[in-house]
N, CA, C and O atoms as a printed pandas DataFrame, in Angstrom:
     atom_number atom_name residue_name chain_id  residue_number  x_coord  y_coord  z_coord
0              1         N          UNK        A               1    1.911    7.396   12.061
1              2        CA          UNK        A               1    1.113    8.415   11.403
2              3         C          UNK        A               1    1.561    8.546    9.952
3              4         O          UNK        A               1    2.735    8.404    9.610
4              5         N          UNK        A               2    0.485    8.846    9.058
5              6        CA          UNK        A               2    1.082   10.101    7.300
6              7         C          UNK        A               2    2.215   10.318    7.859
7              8         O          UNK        A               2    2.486   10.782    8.966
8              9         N          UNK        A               3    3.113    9.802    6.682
9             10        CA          UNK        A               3    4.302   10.725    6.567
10            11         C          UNK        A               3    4.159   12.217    6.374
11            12         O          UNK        A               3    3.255   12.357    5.551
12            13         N          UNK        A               4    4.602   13.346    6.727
13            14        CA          UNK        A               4    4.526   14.538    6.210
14            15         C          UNK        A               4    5.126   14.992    4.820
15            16         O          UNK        A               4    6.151   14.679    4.216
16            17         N          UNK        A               5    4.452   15.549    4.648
17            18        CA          UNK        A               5    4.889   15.748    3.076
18            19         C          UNK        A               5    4.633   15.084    1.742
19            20         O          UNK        A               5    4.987   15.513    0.644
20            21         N          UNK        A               6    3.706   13.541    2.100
21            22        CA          UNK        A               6    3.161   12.553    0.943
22            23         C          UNK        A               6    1.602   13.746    1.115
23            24         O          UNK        A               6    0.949   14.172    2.068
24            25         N          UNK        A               7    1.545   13.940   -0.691
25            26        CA          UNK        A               7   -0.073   14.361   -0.838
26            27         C          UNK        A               7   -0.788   13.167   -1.260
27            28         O          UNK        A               7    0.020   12.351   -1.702
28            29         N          UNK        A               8   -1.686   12.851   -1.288
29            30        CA          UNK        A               8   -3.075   12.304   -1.706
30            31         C          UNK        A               8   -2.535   11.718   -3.131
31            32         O          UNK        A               8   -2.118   10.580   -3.348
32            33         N          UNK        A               9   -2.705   13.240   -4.401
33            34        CA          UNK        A               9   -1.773   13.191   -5.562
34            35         C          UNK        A               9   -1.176   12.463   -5.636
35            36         O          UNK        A               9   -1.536   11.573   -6.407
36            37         N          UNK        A              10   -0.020   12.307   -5.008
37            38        CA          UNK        A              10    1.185   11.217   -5.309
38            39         C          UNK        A              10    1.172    9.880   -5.039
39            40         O          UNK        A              10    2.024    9.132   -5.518
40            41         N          UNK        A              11    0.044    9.389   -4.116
41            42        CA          UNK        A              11   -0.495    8.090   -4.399
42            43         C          UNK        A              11   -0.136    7.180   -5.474
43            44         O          UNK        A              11    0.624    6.213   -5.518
44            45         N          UNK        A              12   -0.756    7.648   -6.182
45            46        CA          UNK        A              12   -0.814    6.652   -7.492
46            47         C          UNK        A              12    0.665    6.505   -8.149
47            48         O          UNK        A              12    1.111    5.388   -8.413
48            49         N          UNK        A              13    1.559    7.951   -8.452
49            50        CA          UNK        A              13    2.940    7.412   -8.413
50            51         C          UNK        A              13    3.939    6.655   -7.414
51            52         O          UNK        A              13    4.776    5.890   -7.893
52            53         N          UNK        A              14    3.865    6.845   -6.126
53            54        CA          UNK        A              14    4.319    6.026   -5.422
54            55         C          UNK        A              14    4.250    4.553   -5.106
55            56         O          UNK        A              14    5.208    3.961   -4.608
56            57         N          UNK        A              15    3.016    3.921   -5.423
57            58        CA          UNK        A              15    2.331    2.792   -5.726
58            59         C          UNK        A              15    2.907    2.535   -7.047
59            60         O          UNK        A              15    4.046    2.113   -6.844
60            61         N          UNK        A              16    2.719    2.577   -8.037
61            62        CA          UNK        A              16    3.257    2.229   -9.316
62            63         C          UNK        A              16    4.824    2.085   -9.211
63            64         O          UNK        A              16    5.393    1.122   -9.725
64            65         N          UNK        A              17    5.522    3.102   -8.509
65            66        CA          UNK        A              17    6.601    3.076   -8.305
66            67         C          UNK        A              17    7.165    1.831   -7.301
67            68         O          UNK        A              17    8.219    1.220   -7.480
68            69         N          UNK        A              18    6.516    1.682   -6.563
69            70        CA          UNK        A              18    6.515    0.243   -5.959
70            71         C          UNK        A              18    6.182   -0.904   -6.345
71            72         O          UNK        A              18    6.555   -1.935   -5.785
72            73         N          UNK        A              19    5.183   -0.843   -7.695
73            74        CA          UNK        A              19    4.831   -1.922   -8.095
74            75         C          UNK        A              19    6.480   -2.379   -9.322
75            76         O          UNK        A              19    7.011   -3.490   -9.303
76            77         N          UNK        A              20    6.816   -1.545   -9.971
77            78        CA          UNK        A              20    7.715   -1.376  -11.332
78            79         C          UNK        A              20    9.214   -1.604  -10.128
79            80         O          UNK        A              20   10.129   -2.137  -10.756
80            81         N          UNK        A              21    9.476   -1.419   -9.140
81            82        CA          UNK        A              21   10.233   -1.492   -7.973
82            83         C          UNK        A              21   10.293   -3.281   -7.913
83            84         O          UNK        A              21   11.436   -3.725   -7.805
84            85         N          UNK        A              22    9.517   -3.993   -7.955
85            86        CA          UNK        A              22    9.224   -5.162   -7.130
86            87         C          UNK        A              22    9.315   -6.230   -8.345
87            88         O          UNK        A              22    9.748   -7.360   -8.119
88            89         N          UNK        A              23    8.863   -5.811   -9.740
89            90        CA          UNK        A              23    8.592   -6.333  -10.511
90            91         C          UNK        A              23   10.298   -6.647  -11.056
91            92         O          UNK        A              23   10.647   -7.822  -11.167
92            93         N          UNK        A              24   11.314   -5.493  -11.380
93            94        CA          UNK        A              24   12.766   -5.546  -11.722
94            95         C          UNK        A              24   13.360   -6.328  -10.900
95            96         O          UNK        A              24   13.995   -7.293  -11.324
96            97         N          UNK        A              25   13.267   -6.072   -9.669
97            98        CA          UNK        A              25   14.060   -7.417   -8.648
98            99         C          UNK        A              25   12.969   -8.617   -8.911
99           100         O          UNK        A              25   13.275   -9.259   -7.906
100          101         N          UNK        A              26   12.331   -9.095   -9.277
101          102        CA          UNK        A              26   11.734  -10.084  -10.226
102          103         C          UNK        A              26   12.287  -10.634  -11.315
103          104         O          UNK        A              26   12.395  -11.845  -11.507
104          105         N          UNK        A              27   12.761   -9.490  -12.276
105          106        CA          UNK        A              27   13.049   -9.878  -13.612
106          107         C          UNK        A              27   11.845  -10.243  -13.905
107          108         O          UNK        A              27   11.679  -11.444  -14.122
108          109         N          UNK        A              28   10.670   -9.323  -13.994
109          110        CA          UNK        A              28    9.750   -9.668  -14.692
110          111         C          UNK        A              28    9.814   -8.028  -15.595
111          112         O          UNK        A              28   10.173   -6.889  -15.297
112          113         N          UNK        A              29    9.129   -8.845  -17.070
113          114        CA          UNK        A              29    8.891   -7.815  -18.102
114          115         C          UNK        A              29    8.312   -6.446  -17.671
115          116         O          UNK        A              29    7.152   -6.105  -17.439
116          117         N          UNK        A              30    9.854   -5.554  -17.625
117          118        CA          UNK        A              30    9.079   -3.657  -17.733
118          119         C          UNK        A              30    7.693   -3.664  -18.698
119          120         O          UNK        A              30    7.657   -4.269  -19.769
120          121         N          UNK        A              31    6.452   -2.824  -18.100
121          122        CA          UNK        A              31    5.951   -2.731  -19.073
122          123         C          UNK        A              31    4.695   -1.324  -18.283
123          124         O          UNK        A              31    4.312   -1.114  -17.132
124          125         N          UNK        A              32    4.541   -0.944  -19.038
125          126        CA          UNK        A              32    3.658    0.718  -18.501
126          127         C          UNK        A              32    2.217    0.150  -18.241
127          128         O          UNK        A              32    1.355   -0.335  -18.974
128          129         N          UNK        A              33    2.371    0.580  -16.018
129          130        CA          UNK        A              33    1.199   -0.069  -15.777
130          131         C          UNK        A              33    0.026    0.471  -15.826
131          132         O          UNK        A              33   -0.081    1.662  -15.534
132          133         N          UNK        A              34   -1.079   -0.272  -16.197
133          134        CA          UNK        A              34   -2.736    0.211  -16.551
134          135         C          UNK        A              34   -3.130   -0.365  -15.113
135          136         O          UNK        A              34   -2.871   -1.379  -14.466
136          137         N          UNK        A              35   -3.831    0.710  -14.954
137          138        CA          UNK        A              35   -4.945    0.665  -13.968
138          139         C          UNK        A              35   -5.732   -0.771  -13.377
139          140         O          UNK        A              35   -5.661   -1.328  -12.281
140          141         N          UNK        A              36   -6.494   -1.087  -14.600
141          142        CA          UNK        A              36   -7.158   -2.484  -14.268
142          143         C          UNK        A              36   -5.914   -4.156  -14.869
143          144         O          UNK        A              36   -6.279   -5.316  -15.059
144          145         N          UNK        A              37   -4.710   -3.644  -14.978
145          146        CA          UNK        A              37   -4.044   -4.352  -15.062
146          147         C          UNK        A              37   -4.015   -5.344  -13.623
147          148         O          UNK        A              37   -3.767   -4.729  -12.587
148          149         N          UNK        A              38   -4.324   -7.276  -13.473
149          150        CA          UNK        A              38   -4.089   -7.613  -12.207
150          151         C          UNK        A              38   -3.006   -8.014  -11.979
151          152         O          UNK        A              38   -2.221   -8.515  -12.783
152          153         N          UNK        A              39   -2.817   -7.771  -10.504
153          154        CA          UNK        A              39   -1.093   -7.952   -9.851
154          155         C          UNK        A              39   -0.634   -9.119  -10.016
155          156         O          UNK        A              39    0.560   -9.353  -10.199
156          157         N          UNK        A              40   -1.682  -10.116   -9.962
157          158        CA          UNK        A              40   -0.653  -11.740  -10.048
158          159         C          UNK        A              40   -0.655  -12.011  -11.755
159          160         O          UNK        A              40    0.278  -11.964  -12.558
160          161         N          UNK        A              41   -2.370  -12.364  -11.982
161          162        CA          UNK        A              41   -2.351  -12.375  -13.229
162          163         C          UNK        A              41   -2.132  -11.661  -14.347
163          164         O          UNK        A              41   -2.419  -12.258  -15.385
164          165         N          UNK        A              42   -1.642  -10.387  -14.477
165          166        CA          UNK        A              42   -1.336   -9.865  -15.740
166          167         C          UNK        A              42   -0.227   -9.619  -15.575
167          168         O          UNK        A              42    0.543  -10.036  -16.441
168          169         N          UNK        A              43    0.331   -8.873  -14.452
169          170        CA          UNK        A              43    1.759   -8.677  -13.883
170          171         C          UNK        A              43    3.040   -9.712  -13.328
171          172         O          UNK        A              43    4.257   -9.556  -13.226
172          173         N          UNK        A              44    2.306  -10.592  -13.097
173          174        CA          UNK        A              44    2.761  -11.700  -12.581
174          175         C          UNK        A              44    3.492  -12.125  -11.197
175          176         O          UNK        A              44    4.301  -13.031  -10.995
176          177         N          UNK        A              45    2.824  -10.978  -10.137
177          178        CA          UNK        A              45    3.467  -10.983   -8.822
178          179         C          UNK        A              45    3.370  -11.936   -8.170
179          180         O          UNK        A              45    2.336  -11.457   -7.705
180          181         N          UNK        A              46    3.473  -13.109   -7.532
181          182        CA          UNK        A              46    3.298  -13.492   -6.567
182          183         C          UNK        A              46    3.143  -13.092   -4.801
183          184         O          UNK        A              46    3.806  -12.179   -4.309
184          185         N          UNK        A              47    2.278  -13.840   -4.079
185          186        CA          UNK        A              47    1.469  -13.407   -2.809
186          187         C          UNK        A              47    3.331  -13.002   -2.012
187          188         O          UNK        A              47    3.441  -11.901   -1.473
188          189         N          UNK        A              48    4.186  -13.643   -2.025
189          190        CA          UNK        A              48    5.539  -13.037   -1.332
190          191         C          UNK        A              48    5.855  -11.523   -2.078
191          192         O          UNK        A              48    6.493  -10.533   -1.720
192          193         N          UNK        A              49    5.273  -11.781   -2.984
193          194        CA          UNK        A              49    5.791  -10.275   -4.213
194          195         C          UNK        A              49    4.834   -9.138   -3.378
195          196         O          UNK        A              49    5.342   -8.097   -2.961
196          197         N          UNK        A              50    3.362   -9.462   -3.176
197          198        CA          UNK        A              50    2.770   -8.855   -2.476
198          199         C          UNK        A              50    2.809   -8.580   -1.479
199          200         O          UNK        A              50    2.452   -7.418   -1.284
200          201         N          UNK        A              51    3.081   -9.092   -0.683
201          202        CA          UNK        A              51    3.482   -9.020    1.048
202          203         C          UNK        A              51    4.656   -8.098    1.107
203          204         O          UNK        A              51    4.603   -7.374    2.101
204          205         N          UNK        A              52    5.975   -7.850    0.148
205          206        CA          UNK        A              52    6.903   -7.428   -0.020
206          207         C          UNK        A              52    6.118   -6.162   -0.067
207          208         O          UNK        A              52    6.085   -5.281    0.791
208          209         N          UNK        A              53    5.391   -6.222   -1.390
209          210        CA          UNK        A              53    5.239   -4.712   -1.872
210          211         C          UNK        A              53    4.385   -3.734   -0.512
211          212         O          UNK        A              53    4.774   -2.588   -0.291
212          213         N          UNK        A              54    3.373   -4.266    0.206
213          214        CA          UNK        A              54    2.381   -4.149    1.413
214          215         C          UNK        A              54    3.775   -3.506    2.009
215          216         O          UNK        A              54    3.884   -2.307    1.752
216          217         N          UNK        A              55    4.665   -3.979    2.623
217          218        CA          UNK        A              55    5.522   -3.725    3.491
218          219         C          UNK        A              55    6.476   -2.702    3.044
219          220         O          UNK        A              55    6.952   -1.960    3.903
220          221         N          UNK        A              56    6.764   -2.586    2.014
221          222        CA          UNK        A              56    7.655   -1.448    1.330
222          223         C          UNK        A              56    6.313    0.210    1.121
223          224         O          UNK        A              56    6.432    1.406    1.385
224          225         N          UNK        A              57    5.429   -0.450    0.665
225          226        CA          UNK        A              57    4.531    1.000    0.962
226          227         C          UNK        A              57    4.047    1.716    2.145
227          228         O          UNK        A              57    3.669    2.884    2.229
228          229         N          UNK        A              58    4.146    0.576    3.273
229          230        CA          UNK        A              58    3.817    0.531    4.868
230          231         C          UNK        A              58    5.032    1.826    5.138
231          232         O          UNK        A              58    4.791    2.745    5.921
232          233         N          UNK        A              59    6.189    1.741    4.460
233          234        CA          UNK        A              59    7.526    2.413    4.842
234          235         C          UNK        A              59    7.562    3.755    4.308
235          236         O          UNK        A              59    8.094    4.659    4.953
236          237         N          UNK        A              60    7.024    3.954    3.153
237          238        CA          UNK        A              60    6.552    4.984    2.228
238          239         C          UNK        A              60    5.343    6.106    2.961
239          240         O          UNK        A              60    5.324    7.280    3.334
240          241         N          UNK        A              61    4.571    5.155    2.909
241          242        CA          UNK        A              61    3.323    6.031    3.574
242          243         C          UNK        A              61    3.275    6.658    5.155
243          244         O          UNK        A              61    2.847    7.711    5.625
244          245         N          UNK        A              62    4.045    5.265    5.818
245          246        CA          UNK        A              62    3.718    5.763    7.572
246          247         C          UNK        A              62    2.697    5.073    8.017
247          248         O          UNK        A              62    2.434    5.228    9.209
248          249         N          UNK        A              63    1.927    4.224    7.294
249          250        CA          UNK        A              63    0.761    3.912    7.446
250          251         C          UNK        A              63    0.279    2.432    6.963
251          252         O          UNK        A              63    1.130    1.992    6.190
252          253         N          UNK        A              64   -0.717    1.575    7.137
253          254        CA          UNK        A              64   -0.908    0.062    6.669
254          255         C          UNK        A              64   -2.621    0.198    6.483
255          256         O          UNK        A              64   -3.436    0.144    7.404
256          257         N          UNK        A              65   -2.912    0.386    5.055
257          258        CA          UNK        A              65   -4.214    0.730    5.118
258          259         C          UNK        A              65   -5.029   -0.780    5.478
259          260         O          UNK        A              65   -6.141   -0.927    5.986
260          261         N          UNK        A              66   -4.348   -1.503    5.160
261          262        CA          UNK        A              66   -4.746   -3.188    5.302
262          263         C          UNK        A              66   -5.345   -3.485    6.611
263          264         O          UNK        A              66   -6.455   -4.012    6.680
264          265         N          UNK        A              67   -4.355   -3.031    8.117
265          266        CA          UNK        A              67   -4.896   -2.971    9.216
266          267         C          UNK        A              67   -6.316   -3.283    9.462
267          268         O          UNK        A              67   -6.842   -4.272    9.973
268          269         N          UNK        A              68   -7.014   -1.737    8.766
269          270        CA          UNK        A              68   -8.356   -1.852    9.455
270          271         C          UNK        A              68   -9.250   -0.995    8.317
271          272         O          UNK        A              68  -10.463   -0.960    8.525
272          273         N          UNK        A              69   -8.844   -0.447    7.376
273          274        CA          UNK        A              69   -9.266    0.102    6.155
274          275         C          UNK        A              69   -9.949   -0.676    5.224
275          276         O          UNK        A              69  -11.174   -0.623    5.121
276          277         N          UNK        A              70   -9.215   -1.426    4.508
277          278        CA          UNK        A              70   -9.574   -2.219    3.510
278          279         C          UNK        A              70   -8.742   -3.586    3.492
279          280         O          UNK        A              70   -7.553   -3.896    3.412
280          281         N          UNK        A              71   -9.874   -4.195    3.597
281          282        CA          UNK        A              71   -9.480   -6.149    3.481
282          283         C          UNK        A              71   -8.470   -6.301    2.240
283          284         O          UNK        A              71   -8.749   -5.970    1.088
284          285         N          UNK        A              72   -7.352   -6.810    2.626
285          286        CA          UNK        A              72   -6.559   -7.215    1.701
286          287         C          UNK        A              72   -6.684   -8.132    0.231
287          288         O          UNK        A              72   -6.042   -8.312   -0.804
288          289         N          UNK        A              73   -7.997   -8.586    0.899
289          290        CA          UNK        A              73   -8.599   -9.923   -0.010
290          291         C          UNK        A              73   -9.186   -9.250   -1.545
291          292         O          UNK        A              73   -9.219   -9.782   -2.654
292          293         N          UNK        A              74   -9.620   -7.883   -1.112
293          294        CA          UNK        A              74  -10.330   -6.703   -2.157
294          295         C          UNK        A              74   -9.636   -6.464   -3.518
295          296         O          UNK        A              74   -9.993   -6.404   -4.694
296          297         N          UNK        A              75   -8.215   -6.332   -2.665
297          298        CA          UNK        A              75   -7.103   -5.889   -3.858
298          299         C          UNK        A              75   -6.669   -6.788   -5.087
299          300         O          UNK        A              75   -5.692   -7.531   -4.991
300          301         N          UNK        A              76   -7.469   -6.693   -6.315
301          302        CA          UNK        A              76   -6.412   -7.564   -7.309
302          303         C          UNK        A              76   -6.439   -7.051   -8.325
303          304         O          UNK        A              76   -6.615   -7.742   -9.328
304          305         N          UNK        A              77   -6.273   -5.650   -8.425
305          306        CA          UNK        A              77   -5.791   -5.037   -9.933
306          307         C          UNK        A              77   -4.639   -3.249   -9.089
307          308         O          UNK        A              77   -4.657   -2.674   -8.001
308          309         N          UNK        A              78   -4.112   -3.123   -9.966
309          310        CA          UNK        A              78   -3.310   -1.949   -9.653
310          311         C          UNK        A              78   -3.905   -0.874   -9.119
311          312         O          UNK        A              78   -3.469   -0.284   -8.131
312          313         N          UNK        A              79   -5.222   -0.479   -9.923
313          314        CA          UNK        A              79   -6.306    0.290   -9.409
314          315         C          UNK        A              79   -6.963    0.271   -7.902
315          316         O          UNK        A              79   -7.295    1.178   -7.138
316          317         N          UNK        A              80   -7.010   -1.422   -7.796
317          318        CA          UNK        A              80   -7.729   -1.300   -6.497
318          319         C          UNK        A              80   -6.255   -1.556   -4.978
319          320         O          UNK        A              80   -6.412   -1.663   -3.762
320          321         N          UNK        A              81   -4.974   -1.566   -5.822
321          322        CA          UNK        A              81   -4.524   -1.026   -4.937
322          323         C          UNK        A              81   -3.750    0.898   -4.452
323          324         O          UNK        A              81   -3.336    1.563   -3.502
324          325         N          UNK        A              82   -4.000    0.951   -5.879
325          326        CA          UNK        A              82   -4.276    2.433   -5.441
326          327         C          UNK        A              82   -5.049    3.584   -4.845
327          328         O          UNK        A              82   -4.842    4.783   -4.658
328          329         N          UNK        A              83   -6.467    2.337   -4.525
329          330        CA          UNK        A              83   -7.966    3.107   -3.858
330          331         C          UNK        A              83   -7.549    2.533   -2.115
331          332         O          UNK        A              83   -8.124    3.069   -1.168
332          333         N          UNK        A              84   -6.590    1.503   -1.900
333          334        CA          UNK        A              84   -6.751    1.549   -0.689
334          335         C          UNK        A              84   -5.378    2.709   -0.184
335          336         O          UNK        A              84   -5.364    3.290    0.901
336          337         N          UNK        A              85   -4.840    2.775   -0.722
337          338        CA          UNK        A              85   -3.670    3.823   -0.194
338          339         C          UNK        A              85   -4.746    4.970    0.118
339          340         O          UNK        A              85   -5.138    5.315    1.233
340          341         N          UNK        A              86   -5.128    5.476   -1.123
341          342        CA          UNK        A              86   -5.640    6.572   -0.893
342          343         C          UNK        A              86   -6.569    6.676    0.062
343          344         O          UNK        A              86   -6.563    7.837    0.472
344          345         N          UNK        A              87   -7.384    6.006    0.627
345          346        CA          UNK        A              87   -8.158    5.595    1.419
346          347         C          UNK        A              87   -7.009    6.041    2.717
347          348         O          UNK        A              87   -7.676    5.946    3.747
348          349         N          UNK        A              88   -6.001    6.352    2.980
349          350        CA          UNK        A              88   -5.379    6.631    4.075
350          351         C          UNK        A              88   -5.820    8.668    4.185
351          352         O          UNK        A              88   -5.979    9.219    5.274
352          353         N          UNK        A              89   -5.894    9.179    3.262
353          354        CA          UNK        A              89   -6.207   10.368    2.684
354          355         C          UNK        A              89   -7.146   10.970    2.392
355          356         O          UNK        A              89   -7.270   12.090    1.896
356          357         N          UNK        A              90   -8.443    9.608    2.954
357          358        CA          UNK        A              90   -9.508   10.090    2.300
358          359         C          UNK        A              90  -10.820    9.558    3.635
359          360         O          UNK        A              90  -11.615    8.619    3.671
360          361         N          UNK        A              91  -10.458   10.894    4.759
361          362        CA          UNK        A              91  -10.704   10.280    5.925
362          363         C          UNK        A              91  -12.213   11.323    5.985
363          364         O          UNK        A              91  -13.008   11.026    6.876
364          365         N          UNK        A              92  -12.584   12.509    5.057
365          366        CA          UNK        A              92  -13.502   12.955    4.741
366          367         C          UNK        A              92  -14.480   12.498    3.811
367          368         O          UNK        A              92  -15.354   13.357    3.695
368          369         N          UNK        A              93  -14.709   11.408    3.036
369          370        CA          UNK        A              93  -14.915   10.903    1.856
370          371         C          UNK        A              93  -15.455    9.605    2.317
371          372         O          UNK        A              93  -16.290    8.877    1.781
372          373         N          UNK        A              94  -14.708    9.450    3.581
373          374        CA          UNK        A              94  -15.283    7.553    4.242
374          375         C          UNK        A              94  -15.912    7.953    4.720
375          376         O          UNK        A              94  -16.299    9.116    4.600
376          377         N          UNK        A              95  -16.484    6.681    5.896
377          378        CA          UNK        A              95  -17.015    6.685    6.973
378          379         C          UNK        A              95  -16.696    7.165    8.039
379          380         O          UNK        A              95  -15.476    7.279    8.157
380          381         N          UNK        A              96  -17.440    7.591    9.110
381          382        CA          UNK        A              96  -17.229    8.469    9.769
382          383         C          UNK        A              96  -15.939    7.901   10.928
383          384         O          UNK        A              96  -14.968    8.544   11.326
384          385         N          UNK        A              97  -16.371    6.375   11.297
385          386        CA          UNK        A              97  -15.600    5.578   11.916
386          387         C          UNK        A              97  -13.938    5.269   11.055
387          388         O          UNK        A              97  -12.969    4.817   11.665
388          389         N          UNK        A              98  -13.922    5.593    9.709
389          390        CA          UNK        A              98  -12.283    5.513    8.891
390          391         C          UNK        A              98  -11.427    6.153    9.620
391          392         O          UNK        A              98  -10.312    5.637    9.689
392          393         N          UNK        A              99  -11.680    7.556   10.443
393          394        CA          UNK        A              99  -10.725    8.217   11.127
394          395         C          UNK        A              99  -10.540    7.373   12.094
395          396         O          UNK        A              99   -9.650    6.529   12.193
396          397         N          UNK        A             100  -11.138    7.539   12.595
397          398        CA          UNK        A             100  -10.396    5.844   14.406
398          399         C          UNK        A             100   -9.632    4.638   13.689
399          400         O          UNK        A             100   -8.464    4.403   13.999
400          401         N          UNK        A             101  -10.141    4.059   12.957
401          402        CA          UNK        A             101   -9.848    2.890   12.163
402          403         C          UNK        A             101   -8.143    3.490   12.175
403          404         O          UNK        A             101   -7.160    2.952   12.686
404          405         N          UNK        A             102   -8.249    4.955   11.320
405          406        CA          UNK        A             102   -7.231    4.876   10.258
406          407         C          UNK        A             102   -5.959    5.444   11.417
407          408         O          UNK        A             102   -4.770    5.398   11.102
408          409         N          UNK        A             103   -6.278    5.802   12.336
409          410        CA          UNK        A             103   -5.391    5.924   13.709
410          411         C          UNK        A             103   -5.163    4.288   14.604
411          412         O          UNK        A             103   -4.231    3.918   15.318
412          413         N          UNK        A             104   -5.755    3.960   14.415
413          414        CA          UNK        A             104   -5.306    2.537   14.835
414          415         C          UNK        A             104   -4.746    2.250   14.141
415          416         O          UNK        A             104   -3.596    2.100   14.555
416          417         N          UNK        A             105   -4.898    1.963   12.812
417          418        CA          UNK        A             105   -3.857    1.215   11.861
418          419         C          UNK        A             105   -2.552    2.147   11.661
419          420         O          UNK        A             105   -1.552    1.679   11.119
420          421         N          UNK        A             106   -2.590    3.270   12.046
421          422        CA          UNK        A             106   -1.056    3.796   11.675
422          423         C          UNK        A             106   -0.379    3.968   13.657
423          424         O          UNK        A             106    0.707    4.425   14.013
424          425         N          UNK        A             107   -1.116    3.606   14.234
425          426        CA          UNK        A             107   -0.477    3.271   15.625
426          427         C          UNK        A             107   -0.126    1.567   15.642
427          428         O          UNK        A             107    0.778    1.219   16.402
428          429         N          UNK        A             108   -0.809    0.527   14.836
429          430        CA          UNK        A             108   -0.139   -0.578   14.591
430          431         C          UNK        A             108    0.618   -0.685   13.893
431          432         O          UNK        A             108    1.216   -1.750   14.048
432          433         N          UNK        A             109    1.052    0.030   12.937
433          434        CA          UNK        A             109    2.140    0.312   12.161
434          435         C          UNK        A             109    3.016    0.249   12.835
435          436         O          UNK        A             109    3.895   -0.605   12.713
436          437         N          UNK        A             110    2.994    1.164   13.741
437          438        CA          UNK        A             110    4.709    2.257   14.205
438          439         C          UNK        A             110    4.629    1.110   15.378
439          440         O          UNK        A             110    5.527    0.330   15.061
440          441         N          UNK        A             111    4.274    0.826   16.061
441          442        CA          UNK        A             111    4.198   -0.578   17.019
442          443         C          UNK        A             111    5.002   -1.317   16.225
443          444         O          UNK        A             111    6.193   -1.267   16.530
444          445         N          UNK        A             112    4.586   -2.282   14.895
445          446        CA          UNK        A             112    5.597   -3.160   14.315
446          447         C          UNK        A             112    6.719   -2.697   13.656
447          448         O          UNK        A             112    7.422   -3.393   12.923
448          449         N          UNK        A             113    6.931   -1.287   13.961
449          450        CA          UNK        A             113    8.292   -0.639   13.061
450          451         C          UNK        A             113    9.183   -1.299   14.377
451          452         O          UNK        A             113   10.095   -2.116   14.505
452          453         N          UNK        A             114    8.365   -0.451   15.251
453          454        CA          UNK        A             114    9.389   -0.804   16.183
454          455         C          UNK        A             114    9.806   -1.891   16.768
455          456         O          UNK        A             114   10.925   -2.066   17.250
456          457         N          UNK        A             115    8.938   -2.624   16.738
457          458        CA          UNK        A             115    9.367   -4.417   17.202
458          459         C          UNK        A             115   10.736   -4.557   16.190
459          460         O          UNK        A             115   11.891   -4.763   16.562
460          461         N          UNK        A             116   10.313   -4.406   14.997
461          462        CA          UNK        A             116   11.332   -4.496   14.051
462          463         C          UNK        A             116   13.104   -4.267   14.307
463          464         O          UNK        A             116   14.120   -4.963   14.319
464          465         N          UNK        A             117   12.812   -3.191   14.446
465          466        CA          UNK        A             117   13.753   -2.354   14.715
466          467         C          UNK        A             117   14.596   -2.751   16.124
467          468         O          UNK        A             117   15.826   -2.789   16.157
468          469         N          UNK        A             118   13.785   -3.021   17.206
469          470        CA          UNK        A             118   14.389   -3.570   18.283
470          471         C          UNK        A             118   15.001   -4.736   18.092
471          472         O          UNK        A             118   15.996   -5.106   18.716
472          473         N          UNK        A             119   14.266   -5.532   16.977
473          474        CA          UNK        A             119   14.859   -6.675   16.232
474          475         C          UNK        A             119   16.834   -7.007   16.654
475          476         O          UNK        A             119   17.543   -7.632   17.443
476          477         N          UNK        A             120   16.942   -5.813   15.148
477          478        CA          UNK        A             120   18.010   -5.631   14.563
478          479         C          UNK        A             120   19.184   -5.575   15.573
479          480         O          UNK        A             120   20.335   -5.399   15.173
């Protein structure tokens, strides 16, 4: 499930904060991110950089909007990964079917936390 206590609001810093997060263990150039800035090409992430970052916000949020929300394939500017987070938040605003969706995808979440975890 939502973590308790993440608002809607803080989306966009937490995301950025993950993006500027991912980019330093990179050693790629600090630089103040714009909106329609894209993740590989302007930023210079690579698809492991991405998968990283997917999985570090998965931990943040409580949630994997990717699941069943929004196709991963959608995302290639900072912006449009800040519309699918929010899209976890914005279960009045979607379709009527986003609420089921968006309970499946945060019950497949906590399913692979825990595989994880049993891992270890």
């Amino acid at each position: 499930m939502l973590k308790e206590g993440i608002a809607a609001a803080h989306v966009n810093g937490l995301v950025h904060a993950a993006i500027t997060r991912i980019m330093e263990l990179r050693g790629l150039p600090a630089k103040s991110l714009q909106g329609d800035d894209k993740l590989n090409a302007t930023l210079g992430l690579r698809s492991l950089d991405l998968a990283e970052l997917v999985f570090e916000l998965e931990s943040v949020f409580g949630a994997d909007p990717f699941q069943k929300l929004v196709p991963i394939t959608s995302v290639r500017t900072v912006d449009d990964l800040v519309g699918a987070y929010r899209r976890l938040f914005d279960a009045n605003g979607g379709q009527a079917h986003d609420v089921k969706e968006l309970v499946e995808a945060q019950r497949a979440s906590q399913s692979r936390r825990e595989k994880r975890e049993s891992r270890q």
